[in-house]
C-alpha positions in Angstrom: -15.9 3.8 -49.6 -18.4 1.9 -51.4 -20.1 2.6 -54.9 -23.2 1.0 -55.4 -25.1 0.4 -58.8 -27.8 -1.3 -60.3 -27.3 -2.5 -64.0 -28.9 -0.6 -67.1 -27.9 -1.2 -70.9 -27.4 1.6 -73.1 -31.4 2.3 -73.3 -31.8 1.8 -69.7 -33.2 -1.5 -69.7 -32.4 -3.9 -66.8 -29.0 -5.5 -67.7 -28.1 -9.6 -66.1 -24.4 -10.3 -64.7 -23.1 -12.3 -67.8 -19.4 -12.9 -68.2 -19.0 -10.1 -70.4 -20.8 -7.8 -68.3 -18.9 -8.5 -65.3 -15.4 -8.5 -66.7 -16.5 -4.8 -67.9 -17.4 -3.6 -64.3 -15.8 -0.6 -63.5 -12.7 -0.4 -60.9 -13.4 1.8 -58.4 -9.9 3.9 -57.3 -10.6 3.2 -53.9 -13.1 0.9 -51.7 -15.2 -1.2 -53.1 -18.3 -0.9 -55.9 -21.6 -2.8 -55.9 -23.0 -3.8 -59.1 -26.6 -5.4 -58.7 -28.2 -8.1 -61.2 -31.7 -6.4 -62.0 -33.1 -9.3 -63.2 -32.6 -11.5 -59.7 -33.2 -8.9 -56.7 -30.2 -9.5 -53.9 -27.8 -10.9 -56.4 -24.6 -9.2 -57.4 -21.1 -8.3 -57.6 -18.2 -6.4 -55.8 -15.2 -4.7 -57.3 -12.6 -3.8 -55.4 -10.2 -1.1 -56.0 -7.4 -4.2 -56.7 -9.5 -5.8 -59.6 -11.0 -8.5 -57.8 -14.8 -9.6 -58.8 -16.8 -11.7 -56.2 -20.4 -12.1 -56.8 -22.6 -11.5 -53.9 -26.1 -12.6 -52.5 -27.5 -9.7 -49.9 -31.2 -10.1 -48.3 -32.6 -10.8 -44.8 -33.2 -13.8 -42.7 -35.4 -14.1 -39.7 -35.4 -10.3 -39.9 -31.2 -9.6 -40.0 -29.6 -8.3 -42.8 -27.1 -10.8 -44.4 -24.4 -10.1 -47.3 -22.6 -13.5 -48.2 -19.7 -14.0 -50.6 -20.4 -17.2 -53.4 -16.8 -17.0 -54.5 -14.2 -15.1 -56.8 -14.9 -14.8 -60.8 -13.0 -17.0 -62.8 -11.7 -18.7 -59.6 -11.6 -22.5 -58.7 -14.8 -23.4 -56.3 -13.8 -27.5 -56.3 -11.1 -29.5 -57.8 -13.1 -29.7 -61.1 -14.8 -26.7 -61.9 -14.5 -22.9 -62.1 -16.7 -20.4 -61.0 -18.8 -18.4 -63.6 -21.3 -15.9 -64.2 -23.6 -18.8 -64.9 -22.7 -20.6 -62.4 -23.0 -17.8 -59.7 -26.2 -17.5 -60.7 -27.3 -20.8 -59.9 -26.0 -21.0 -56.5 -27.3 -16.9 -56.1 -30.9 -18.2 -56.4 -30.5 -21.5 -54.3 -28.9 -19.0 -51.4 -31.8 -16.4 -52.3 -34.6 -18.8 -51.5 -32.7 -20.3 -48.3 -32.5 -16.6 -47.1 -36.1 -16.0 -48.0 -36.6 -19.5 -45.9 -35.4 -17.9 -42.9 -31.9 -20.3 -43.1 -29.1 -17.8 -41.9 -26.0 -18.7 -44.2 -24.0 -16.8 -41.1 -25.3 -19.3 -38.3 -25.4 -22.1 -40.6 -21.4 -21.7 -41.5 -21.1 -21.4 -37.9 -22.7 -24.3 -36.9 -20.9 -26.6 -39.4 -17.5 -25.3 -38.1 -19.2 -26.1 -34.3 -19.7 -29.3 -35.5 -16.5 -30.5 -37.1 -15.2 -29.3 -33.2 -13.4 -32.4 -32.0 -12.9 -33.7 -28.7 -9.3 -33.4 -28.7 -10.7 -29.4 -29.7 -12.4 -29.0 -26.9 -9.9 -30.6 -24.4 -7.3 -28.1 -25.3 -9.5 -24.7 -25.5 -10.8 -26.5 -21.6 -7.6 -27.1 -20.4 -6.6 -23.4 -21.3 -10.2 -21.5 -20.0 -11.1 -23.6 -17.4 -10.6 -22.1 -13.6 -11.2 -23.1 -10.3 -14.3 -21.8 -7.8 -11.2 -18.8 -7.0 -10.1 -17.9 -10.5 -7.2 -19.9 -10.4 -5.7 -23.0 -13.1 -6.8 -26.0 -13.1 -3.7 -28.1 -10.9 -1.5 -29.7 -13.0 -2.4 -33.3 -11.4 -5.7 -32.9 -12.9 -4.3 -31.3 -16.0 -2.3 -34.4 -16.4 -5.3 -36.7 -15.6 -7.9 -35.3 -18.5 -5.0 -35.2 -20.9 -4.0 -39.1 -19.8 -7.6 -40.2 -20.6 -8.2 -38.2 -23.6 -5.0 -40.0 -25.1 -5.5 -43.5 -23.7 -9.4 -44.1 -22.6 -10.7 -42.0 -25.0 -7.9 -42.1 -27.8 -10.7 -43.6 -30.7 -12.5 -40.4 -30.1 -10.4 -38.0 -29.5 -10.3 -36.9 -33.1 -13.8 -37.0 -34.0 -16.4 -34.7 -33.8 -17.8 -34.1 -30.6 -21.4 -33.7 -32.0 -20.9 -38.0 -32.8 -20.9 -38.6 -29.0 -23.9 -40.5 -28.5 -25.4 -42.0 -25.2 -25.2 -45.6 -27.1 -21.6 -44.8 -27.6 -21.0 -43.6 -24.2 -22.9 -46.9 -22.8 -20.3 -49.1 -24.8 -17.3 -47.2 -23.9 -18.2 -47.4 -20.4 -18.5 -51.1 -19.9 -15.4 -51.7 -21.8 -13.6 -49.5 -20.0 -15.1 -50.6 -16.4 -13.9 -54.2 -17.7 -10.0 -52.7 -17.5 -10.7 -50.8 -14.2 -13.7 -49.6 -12.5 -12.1 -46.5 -10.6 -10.6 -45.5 -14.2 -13.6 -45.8 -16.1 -15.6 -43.9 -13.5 -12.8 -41.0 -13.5 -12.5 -41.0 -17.0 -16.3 -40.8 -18.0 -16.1 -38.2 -15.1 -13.9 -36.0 -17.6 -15.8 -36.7 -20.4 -18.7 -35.2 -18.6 -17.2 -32.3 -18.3 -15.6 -31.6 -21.5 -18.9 -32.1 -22.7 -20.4 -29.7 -20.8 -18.2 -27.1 -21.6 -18.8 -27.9 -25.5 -22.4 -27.4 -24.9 -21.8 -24.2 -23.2 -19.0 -22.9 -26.0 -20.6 -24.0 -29.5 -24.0 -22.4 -29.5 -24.8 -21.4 -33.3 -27.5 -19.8 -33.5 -28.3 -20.0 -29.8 -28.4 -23.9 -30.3 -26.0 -26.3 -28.7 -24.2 -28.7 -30.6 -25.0 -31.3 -28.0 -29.1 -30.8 -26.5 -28.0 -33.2 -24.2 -24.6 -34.8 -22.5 -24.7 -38.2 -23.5 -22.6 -39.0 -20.5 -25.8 -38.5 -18.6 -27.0 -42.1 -19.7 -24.7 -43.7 -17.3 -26.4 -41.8 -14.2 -29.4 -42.9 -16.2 -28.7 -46.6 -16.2 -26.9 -46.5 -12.6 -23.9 -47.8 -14.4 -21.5 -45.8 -12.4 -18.9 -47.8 -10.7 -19.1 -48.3 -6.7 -16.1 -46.7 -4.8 -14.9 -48.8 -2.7 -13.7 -47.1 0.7 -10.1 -47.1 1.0 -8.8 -47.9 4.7 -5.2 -48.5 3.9 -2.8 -47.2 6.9 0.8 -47.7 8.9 -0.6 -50.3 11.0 -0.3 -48.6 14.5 2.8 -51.0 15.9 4.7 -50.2 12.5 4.6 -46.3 12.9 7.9 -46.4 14.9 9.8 -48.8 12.5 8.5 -46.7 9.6 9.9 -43.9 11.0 12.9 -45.0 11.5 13.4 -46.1 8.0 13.1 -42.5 6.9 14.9 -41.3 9.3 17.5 -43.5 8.4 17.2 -42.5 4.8 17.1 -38.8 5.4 20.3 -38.8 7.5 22.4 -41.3 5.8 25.4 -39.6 4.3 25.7 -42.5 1.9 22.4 -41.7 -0.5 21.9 -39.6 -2.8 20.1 -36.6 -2.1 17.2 -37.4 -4.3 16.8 -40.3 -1.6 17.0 -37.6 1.2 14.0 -35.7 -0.4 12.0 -38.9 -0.9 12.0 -39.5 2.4 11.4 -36.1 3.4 8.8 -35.2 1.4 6.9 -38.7 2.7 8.1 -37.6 6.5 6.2 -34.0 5.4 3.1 -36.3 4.5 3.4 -38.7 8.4 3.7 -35.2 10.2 1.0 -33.7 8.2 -1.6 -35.9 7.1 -1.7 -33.6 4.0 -2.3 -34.4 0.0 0.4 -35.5 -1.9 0.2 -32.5 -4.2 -0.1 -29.9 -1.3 3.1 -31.1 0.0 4.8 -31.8 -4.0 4.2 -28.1 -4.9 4.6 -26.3 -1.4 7.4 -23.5 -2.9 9.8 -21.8 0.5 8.0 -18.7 0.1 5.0 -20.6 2.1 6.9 -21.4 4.8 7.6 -19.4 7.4 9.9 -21.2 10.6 10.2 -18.0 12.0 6.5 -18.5 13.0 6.5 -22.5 12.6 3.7 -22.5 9.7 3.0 -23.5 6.1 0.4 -22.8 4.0 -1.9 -23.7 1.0 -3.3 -20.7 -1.0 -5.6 -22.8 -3.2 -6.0 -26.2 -1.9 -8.4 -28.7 -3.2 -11.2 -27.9 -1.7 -10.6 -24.0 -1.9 -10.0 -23.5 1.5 -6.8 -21.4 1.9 -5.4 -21.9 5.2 -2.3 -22.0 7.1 -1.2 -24.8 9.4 1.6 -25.2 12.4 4.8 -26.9 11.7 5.2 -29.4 14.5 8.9 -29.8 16.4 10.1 -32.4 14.2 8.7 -31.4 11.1 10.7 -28.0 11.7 13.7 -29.7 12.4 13.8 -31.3 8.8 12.8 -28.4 7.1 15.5 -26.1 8.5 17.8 -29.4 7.6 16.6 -29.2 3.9 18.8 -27.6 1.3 17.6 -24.9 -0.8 18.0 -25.3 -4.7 18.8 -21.9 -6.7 16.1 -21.2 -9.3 14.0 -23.9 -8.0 11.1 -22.6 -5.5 10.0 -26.0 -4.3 10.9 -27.4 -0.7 10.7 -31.1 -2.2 12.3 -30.4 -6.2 12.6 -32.5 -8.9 15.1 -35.1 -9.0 16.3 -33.8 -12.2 19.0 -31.9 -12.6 18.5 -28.0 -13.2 14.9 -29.4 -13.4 13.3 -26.5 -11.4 10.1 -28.9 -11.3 8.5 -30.3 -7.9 9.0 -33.8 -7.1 6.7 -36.1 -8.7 6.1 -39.4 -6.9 8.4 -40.9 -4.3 8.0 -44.8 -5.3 11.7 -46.0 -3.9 10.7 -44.3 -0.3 6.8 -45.4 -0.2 8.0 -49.2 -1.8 10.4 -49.3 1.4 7.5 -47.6 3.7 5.0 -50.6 2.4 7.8 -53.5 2.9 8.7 -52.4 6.5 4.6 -52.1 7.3 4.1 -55.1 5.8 1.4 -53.5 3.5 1.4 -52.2 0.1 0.9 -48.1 1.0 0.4 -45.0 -1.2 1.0 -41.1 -0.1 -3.0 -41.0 0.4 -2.6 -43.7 3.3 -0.2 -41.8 5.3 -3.4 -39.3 5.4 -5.2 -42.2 6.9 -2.3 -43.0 9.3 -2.5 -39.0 10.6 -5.9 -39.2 11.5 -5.6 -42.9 13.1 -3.0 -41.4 15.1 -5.0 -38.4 16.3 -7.8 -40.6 17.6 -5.2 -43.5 19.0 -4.1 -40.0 21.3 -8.2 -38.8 21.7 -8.0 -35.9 19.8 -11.1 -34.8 18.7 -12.3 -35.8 14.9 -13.5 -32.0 14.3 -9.3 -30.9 14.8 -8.3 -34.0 12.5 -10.4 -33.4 9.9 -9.3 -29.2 10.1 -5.8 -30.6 10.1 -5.8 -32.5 7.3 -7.9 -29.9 5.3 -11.0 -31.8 5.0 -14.3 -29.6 4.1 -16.5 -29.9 7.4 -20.3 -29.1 5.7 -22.7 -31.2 8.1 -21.2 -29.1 11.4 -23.2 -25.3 11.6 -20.8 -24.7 14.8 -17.6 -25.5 13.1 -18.6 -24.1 9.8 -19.8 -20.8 11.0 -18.2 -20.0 14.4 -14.4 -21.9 14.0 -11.5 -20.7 12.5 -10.6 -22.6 9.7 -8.2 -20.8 8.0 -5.8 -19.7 10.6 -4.8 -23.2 12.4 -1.8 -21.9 14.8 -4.5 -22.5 17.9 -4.2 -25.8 17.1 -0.6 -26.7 17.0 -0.6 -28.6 20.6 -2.5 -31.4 18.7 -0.3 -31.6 15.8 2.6 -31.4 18.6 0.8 -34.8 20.2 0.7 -36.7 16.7 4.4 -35.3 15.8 5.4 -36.7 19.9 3.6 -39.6 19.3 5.1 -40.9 16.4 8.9 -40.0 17.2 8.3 -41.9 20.4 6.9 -45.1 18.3 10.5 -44.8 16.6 12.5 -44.9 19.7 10.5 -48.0 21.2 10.9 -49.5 18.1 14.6 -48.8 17.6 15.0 -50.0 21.7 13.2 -53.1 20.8 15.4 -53.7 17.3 11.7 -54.3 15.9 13.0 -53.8 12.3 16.7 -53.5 11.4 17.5 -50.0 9.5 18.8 -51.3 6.0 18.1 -50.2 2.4 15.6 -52.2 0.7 15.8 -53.1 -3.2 13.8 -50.2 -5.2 
């Protein structure tokens, strides 16, 4: 309930809000009461039913009706001085003639909360709204990868206001950071972009953006971006064999640990597969059925869900691979009790690059797949489905193939998977490399 009143002395006359007069204002029993100044139009108090006396400014601006709170009577407003009747005043007229102005003390509060909104703000309330093209969470690689950069590339800005990103600033911070590592700077700035997108999307006071522009966009401006260099790193062709061997030696060898065992299974998945590290790391046993000799990705990278054949030998080590209680993944953590997915396999891959004579990553047994395919003529259309690549300049495959359902194309993943395996037993009749444990 509120009580509202304008101010009269004893002969009706209009009556100001002094101290005296406010510390008399009624208490209402319930609610709130209104006592209006009638000397200053739009100034006043309110009295709730607890005793409490806050003056008041009410009015319009840019045609809404606005009622905003100056502060409590007789309480602090800085480290040095009290609020009075006197003093309410003042500030009631200053925020009287801003409203009259057409400055909304509403938007304006909002927009200097919007822009003390850090970057280290806005990286959290992203990492927690943002979804993919289907609704789903971001993947935790890429998780991982904006929170690395906010906390290393970006760690002197992390904790400033978002607003104080400038293109000038984002021109230095680019250089300096293409000086450390051009494929870095490029991912990080990358991030940046769109963190800053998102802020111009989420703080809008008013209707305005915090941001009328993403500074990042002066680096497209300037053509600063960093060239990506094409990656062609793969098993040389004549190493395949003594590659696979290796893991097949490491996978088998009652001696090792199991964590070794799943290293070299999990890299084995990726020879057989030619799929992304992080499809194979986070593949859980409920996506694998060996009953109908498939595996598949609900929400791969590039959004295509699809299911693809498990080759001979690729069955045979999954059917050998032990299941962990309470952990879902086919590949878990090495941790104990972890129930996490296996995060890198750098013993395995460090063995994999000394016996091909190359330094290798997970992403270059992808390489080695498709090389494989066209060593044994299969056609780059059933690679590129194989491995999950989106196909966008082919109308035929794009509108008339299945791409989702990949069983009809198990005979060419058979041919890679026969391919390889017989690589391994030339090389093992030849003694090409001699099965041993290399250092970690």
């Amino acid at each position: 309930m509120v009580l509202t009143w304008h101010l009269r002395d004893a002969k009706g006359l209009a009556m100001k809000l002094t101290k005296t007069a406010v510390e008399k204002l009624e208490i209402p029993a319930t609610g709130q009461a209104l006592y209006w100044d009638d000397e200053l139009p739009g100034y006043g108090v309110r009295v709730t039913a607890s005793g409490v006396r806050s003056y008041i400014v009410q009015g319009r601006a840019n045609g809404k009706e606005r009622r905003v709170t100056i502060g409590q009577h007789g309480k602090p407003i800085s480290a040095t001085e009290t609020l009075t009747a006197d003093k309410a005043r003042k500030l009631a007229m200053g925020l009287i003639a801003s409203l009259s102005g057409g400055v909304d003390p509403v938007v304006e509060k909002e927009r200097a909360q919007s822009l003390a909104v850090t970057l280290q703000d806005v990286c959290d309330v992203y990492l927690k709204e943002r979804r993919t093209a289907k609704g789903g969470e971001l993947t935790p690689r890429t998780k991982a990868d904006i929170k690395r950069h906010i906390e290393k590339s970006f760690s002197d800005w992390k904790d400033k206001p978002v607003a104080n990103i400038t293109r000038d600033k984002c021109s230095v911070k680019f250089t300096e950071l293409s000086a450390k590592g051009a494929t870095q700077a490029n991912q990080a700035f990358r991030i940046l972009r769109a963190l800053l997108n998102y802020a111009r999307e989420a703080y809008r006071p008013g209707g305005m953006p915090i941001l009328l522009e993403n500074p990042v966009s002066v680096v497209s401006g300037k053509k600063m971006w960093n060239p990506n260099n094409a990656k062609n790193g793969r098993i040389p062709l004549d190493k395949v064999g003594a590659v696979w061997n290796l893991l097949q030696h490491k996978r088998t060898d009652d001696a090792l640990l199991q964590s070794t065992r799943t290293g070299a299974d999990i890299v084995l998945f990726l020879m057989l597969t030619g799929c992304r590290w992080s499809e194979a790391a986070q593949l859980t046993w409920d996506r694998v059925n060996l009953t109908d000799g498939t595996w598949h990705i609900p929400d791969p990278k590039n959004h295509n869900e699809v299911t693809f054949p498990i080759p001979a030998p690729l069955r045979e080590m999954l059917e050998a691979r032990p299941r962990i209680e309470k952990n879902p993944y086919v590949f878990p953590s090495r941790l104990k009790d972890a129930g996490g997915y296996l995060n890198n396999a750098l013993p395995t891959m460090k063995q994999v690059s000394t016996v091909a004579g190359m330094h290798l990553t997970p992403h270059d047994l992808r390489r080695t797949f498709v090389a494989i395919g066209i060593k044994n003529n299969l056609e780059m259309w059933k690679l590129k489905l194989l491995t999950n690549h989106v196909i966008q300049d082919d109308v035929t495959i794009t509108n008339y193939t299945e791409t989702n359902d990949l069983r009809y194309l198990s005979g060419e993943a058979e041919t890679i998977a026969a391919w390889i395996v017989e690589q391994g037993k030339i090389a093992a009749g030849a003694n090409v490399v001699q099965l041993r444990e290399v250092a970690a």
